[in-house]
C-alpha positions in Angstrom: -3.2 7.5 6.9 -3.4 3.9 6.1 -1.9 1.1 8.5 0.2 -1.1 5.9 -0.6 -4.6 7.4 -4.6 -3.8 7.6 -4.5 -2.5 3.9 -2.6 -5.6 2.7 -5.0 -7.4 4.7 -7.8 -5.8 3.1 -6.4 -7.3 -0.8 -7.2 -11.2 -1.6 -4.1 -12.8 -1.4 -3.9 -13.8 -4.9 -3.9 -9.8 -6.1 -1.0 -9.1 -3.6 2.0 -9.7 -5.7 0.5 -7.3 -8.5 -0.4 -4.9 -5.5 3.0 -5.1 -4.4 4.4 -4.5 -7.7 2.7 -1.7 -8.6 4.2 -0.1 -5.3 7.0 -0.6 -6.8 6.4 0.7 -10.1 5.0 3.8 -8.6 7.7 4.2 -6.0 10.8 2.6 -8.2 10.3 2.6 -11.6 14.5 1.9 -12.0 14.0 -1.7 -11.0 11.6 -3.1 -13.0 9.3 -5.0 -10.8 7.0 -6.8 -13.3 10.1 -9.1 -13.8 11.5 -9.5 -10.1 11.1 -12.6 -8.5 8.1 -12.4 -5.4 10.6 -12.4 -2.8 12.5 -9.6 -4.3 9.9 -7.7 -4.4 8.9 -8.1 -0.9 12.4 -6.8 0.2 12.0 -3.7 -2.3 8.0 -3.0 -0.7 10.1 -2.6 2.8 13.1 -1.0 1.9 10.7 1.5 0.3 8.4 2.1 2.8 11.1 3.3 5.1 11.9 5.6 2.0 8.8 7.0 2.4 8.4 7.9 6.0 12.1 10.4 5.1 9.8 11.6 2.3 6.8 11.9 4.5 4.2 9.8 3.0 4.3 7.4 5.4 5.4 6.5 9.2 6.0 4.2 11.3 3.3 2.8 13.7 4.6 0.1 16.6 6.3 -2.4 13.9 4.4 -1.3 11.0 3.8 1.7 8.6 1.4 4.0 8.4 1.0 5.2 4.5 -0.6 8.3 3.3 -3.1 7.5 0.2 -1.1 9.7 -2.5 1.5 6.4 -1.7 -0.4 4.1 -3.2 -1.1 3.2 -7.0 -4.2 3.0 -8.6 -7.0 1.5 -8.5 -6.1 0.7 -4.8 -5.7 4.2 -3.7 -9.2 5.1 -5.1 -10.6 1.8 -3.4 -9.3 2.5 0.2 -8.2 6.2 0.2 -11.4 7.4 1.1 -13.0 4.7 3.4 -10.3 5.1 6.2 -8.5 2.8 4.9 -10.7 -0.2 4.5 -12.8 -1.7 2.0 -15.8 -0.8 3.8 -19.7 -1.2 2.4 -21.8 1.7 2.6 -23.9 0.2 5.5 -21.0 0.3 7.5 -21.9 3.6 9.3 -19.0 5.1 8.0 -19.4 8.9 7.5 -17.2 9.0 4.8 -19.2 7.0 2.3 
């Protein structure tokens, strides 16, 4: 599983909002999130990720969430699914890569 705040971390700040709102899309196609405004959106991302723990793709961690990587939209579930959750170069020592 992926810890929320380290993956959003893990995204330059100026791709967050379309990271966000391809949550959204994924998650709640019914509210159009290409034309809600940011802070909208925000409130949707959190309301849905405690829709996900009762669905069991996700948890919650000590004040966070903890999301499994079938929970997120591409490309970003392809670019941290399989590095434990980070962005991480192959020099890392990571065993996965």
């Amino acid at each position: 599983m992926l810890l929320w705040s380290e993956l959003e971390a893990a995204i330059p700040l100026d791709e967050l909002p379309a990271f966000h709102r391809a949550f959204l899309d994924m998650h709640r196609p019914e509210l159009g999130a290409q034309a809600l405004p940011l802070r909208r959106v925000q409130q949707y991302v959190s309301q849905t990720l405690r829709t996900l723990v009762g669905r069991g793709l996700a948890e919650v961690a000590e004040g966070d969430f903890k999301v499994l990587p079938e929970a997120l939209p591409e490309p970003y579930r392809s670019r941290f699914a399989w590095s434990g959750g980070y962005d991480l170069p192959p020099s890392s020592g990571n065993p996965l890569i």
